[in-house]
C-alpha positions as CSV (number, residue, x, y, z in Angstrom):
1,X,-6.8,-9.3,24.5
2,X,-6.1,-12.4,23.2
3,X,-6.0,-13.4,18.9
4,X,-8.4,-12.1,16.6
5,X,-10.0,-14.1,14.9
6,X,-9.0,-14.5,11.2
7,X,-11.5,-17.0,9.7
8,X,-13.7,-13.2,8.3
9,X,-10.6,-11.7,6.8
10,X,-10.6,-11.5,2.5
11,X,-6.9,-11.4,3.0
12,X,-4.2,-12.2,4.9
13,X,-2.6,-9.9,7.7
14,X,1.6,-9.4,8.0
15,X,3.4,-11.5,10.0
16,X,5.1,-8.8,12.1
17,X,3.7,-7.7,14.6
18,X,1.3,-4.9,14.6
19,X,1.9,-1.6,15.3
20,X,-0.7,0.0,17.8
21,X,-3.8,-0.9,19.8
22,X,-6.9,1.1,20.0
23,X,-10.6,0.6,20.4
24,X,-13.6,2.3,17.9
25,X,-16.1,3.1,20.1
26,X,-19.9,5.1,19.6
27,X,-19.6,4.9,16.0
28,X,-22.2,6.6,13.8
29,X,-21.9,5.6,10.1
30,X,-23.2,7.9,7.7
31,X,-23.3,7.5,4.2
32,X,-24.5,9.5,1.1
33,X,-24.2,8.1,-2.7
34,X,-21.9,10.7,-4.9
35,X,-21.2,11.3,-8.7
36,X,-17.9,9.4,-8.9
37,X,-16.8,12.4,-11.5
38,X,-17.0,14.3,-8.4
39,X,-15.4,12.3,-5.9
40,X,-12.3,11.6,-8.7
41,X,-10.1,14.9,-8.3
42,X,-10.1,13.8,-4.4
43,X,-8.6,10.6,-5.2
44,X,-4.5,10.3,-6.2
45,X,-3.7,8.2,-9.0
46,X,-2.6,4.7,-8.9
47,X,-5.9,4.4,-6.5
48,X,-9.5,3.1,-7.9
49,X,-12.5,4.6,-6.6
50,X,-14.7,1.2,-5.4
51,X,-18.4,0.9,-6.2
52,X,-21.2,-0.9,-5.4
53,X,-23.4,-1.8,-8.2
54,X,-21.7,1.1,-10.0
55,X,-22.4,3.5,-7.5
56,X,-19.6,5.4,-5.6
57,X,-20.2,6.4,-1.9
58,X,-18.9,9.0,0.6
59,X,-19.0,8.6,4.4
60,X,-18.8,10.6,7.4
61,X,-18.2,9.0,11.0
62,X,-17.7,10.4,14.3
63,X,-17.0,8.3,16.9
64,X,-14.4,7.9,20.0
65,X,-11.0,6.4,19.6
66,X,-9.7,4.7,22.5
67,X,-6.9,3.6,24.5
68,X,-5.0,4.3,21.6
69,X,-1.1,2.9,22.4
70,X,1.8,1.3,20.8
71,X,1.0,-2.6,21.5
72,X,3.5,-2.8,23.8
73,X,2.9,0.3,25.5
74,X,-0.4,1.3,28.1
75,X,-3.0,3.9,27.7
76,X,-2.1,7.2,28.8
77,X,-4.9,9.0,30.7
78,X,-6.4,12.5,28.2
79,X,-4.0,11.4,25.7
80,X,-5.0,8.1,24.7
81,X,-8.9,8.4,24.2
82,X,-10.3,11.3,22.1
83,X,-12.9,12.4,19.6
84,X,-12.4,12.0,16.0
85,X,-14.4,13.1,13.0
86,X,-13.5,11.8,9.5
87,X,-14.8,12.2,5.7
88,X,-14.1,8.3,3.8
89,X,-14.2,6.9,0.6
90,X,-13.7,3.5,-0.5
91,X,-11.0,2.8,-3.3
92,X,-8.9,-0.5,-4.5
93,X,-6.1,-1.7,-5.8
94,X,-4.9,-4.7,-7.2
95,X,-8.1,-6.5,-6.0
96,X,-7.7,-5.0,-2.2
97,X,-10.7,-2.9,-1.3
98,X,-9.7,-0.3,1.4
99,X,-10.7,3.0,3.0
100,X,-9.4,6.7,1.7
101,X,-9.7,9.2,4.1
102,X,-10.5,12.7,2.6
103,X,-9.9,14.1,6.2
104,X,-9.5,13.2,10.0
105,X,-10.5,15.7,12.7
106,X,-9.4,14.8,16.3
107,X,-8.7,16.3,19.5
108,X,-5.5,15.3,20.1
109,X,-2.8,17.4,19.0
110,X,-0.4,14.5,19.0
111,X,-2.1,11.9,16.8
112,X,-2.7,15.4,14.3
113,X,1.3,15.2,14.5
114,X,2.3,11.8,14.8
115,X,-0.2,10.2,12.4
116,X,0.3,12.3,9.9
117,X,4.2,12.0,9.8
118,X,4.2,8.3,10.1
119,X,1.1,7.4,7.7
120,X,0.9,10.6,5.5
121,X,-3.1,10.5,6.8
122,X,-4.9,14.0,6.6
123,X,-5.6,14.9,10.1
124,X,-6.5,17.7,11.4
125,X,-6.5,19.2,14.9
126,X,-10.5,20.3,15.5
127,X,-12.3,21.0,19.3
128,X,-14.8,17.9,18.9
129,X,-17.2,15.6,22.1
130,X,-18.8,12.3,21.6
131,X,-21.5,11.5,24.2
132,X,-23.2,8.5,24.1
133,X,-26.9,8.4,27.0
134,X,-28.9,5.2,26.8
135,X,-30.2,4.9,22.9
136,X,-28.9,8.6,21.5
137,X,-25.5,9.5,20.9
138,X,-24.5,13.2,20.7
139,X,-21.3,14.3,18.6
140,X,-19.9,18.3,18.1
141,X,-16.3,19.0,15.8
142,X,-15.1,22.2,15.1
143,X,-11.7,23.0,13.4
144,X,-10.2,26.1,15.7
145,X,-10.1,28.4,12.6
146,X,-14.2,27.9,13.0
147,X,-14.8,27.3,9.3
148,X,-15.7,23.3,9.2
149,X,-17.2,21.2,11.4
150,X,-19.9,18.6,12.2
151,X,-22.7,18.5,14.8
152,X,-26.1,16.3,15.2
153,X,-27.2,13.2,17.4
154,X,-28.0,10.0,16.7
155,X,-31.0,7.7,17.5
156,X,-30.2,4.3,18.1
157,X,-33.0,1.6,17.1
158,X,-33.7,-2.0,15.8
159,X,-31.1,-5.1,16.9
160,X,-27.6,-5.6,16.2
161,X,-26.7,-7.4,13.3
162,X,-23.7,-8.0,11.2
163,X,-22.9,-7.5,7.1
164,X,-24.5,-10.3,4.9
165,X,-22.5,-11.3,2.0
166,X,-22.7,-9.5,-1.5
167,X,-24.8,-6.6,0.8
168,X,-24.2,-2.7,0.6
169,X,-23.7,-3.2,4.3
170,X,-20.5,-5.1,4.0
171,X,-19.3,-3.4,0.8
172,X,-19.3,-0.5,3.6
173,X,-17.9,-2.0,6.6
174,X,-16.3,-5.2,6.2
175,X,-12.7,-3.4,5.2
176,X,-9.6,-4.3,6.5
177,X,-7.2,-1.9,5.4
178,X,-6.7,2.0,4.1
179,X,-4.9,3.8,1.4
180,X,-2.9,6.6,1.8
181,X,-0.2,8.9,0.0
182,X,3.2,9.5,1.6
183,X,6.2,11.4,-0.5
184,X,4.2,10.9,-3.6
185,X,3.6,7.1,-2.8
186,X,0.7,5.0,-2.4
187,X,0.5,3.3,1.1
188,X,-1.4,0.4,2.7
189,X,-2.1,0.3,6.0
190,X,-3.8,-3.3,7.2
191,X,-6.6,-3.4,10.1
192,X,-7.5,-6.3,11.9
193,X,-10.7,-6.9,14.0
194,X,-13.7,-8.8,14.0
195,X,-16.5,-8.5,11.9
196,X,-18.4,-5.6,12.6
197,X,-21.6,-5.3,14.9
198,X,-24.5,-2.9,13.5
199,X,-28.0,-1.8,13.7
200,X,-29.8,1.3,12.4
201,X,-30.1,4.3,13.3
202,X,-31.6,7.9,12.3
203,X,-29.6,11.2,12.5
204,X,-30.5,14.5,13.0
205,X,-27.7,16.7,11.6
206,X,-27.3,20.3,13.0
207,X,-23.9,21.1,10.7
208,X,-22.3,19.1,8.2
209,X,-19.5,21.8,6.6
210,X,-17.3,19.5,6.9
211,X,-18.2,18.0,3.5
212,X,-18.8,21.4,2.1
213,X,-15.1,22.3,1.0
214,X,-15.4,18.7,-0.9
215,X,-18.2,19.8,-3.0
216,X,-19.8,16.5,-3.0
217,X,-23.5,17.9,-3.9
218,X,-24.1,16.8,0.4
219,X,-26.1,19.9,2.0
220,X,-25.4,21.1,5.1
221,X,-28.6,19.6,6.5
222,X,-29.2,16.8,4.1
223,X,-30.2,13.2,5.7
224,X,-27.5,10.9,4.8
225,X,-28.9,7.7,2.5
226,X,-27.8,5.5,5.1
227,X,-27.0,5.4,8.8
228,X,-25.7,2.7,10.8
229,X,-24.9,2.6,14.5
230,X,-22.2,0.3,16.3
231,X,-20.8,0.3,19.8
232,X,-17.3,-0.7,17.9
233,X,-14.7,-2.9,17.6
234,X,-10.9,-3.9,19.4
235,X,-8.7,-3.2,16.7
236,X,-4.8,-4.0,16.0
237,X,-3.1,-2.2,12.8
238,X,-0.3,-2.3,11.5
239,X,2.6,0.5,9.9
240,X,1.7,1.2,6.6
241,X,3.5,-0.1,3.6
242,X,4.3,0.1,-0.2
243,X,1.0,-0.8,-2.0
244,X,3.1,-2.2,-5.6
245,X,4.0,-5.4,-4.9
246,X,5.0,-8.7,-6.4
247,X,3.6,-11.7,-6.3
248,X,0.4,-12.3,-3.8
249,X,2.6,-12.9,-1.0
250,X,2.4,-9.7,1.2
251,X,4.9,-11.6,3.8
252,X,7.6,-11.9,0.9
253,X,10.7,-9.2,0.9
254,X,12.5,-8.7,-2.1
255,X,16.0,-7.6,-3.1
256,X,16.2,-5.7,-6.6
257,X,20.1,-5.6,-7.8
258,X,22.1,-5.9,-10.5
259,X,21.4,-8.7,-12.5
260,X,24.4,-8.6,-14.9
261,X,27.6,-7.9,-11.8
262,X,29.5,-10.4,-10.3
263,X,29.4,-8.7,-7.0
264,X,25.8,-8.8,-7.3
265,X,25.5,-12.6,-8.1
266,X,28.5,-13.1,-5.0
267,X,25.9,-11.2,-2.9
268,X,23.1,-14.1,-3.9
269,X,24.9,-16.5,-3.4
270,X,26.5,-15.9,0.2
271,X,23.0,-15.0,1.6
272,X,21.6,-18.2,0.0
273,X,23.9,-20.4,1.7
274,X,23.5,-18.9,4.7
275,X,19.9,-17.5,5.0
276,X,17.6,-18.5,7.8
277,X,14.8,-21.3,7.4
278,X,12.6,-18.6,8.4
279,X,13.5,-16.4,5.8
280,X,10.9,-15.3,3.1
281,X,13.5,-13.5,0.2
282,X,12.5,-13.4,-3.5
283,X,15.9,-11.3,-5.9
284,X,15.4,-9.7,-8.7
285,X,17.3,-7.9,-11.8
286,X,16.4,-4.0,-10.6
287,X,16.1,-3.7,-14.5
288,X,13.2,-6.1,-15.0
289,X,9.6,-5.2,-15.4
290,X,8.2,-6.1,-12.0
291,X,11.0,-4.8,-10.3
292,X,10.7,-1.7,-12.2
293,X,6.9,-1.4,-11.3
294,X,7.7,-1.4,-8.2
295,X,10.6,0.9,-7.8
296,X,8.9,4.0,-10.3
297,X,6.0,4.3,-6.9
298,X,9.2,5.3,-4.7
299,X,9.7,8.7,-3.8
300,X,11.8,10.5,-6.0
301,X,15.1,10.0,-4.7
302,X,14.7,6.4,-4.3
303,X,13.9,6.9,-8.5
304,X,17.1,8.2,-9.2
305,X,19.6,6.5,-7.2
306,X,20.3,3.1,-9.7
307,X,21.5,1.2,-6.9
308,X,20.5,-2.1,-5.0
309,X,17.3,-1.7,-2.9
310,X,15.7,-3.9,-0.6
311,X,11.9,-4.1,0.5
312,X,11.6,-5.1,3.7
313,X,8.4,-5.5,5.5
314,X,6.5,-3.3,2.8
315,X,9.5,-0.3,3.4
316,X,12.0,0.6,0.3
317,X,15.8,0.9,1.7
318,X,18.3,1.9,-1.1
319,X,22.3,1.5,-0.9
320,X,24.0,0.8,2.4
321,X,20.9,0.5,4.2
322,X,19.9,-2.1,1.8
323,X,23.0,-4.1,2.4
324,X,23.4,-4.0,5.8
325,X,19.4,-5.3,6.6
326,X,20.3,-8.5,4.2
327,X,22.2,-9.7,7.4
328,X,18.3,-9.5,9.0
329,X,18.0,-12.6,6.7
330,X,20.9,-14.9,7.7
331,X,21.6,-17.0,10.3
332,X,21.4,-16.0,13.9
333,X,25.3,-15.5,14.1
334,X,25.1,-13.6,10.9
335,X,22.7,-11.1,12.1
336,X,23.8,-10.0,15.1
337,X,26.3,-8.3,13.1
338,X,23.4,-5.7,11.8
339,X,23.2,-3.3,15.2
340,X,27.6,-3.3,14.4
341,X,27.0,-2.1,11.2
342,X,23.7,0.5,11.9
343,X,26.0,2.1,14.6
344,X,28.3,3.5,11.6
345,X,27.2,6.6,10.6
346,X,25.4,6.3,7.7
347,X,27.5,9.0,5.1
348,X,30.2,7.3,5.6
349,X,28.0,3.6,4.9
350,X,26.8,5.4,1.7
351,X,30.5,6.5,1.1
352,X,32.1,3.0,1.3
353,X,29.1,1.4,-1.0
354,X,29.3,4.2,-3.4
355,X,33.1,3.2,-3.6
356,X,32.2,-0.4,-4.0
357,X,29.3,0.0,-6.5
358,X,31.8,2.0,-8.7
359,X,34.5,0.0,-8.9
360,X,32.4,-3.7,-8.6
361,X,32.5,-4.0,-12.9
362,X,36.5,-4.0,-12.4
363,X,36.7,-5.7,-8.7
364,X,34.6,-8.5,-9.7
365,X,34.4,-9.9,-13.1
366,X,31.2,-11.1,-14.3
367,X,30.4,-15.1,-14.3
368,X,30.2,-17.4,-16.4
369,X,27.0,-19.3,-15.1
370,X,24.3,-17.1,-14.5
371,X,23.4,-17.6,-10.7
372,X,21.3,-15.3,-9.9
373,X,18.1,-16.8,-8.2
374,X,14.7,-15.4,-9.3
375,X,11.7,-16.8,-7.4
């Protein structure tokens, strides 16, 4: 497929590339309004449950993923295209609406693994079939320990449409990226697709205890409030990065360092004369507020280390890895010394920076012009 358009987005999308491929298919959108003081313990802090005219909602979607792939990779026949079953939420933060998954049930024991490695999401491995005949789609999930799932069909009527601004409608489908947490850090995730295609739909649900462990106040058999149907979307995302940030500029890396060492203000100074026009580097004392904010959402051991780090593409690196990726934004004859430097093992990287780092005060006295750039 060729580019998506971008015209419907309420943000930007990264620059890299994205990550994987996959199609949304047979969708059945089921919502049900919730007391926000329940849905609260369910969300981790430094998230914002969204509302819509004050009112929080939960959802529950089955549908079929498929041809999911790496985007430079093809679909692999039964492993790419499977069944998954998931509870949502919607949540914000710093004026980004997104989804929160409370759970994701597939069948496919490999996105169960790999997904929740890479993006820290809550899958869970569960038996499950989607079948879609003329205007009714059928859906069955069962976790193998037998003790949640979700059954029912849906009954597909009335035209297709899309969301209508300020509507409930696109409060509930026009998002275009998901939270997670991962080692104690809130993650983004971005999602790109077109606008979604919808019409309405009634639902017969057989089992829904796959809400129950939630206590929401949703029965078993209890009609949702509202139910959409949509034959789905062609969607790209991306790998999931820090949600702190500075600036509005999700493209822009940043280098956090010692803003009163002359090795620190040498550092500045030979990537500045160097660094590529395509470039996009902001520096920062790791001692000042924003560069603070950011570094206390690390994981712990990023926390303690009181050393230079470097965001790069929404990821923290700390110490030599740090170093070493600031060659990613010199020249070209500059950065093809980075695979040189990756191939040494990285104790002994860590080992020669720590010796560096203890000794820079003494090594390299501190200037007398301040030259350390902050953008």
């Amino acid at each position: 497929m060729g580019e998506l358009p971008t015209a419907h987005l309420p943000f930007p999308m990264p620059s890299r590339s994205h990550a994987l491929t996959q199609e949304w298919r047979n969708l059945t959108f089921m919502h049900w309004e919730v007391d926000i003081n329940k849905l609260q313990p369910h969300i981790p802090d430094g998230l914002e449950i969204d509302t819509y005219d004050g009112k929080a909602f939960v959802g529950v979607v089955p549908f079929i993923m498929k041809n999911v792939r790496p985007r430079w990779f093809f679909p692999v026949p039964f492993i790419s295209t499977f069944p998954e079953f998931n509870v949502r939420t919607y949540v914000k933060k710093d004026g980004i609406p997104g989804v929160f998954f409370l759970t994701l049930e597939a069948k496919s024991m490999i996105t169960c693994s790999y997904a929740t490695e890479a993006y820290g999401l809550p899958y869970n491995y569960a038996r499950g079939r989607v079948v879609s005949k003329e205007n009714t789609v059928s859906w069955q999930s069962r976790r193998k320990s037998g003790d949640m799932g979700l059954s029912g069909s849906t009954t597909i009527s009335g035209p297709q449409s899309r969301a209508q601004q300020g509507s409930l409608e696109e409060f509930l489908f026009e998002r275009y990226s998901l939270y997670t947490s991962k080692g104690g850090s809130i993650m983004r995730g971005y999602t790109h697709h077109e606008p979604w295609e919808f019409c309405s739909a009634e639902v017969m649900l057989t089992d829904n205890s796959l809400t129950k462990s939630f206590d929401f106040g949703i029965a078993d058999h209890s009609t949702p409030d509202l139910t959409h149907y949509s034959d789905g979307v062609y969607v790209r995302t991306y790998s999931i990065e820090m949600s702190e940030r500075i600036g509005e500029d999700i493209n822009r890396d940043f280098l956090f360092l010692d803003g009163d060492c002359g090795l620190c203000h040498r550092l500045t100074v030979f990537i500045d004369k160097r660094i590529s026009e395509k470039a996009n580097l902001g520096y920062r004392p790791n001692t000042s507020d924003d560069a603070q904010k950011v570094i206390m959402t690390m994981p712990e051991k990023f926390i303690a280390a009181d050393t230079v780090y470097l965001i790069r593409n929404g990821k923290p690196y700390m110490k030599s890895s740090a170093a070493i990726r600031c060659l990613l934004y010199m020249k070209w004859y500059y950065r093809i010394w980075y695979p040189i430097c990756w191939l040494v093992p990285l104790p002994a990287r860590n080992i020669a920076y720590s010796l560096v780092a203890k000794f820079r005060h003494k090594i390299f006295s501190k200037p007398k012009v301040c030259s350390f750039r902050i953008d």
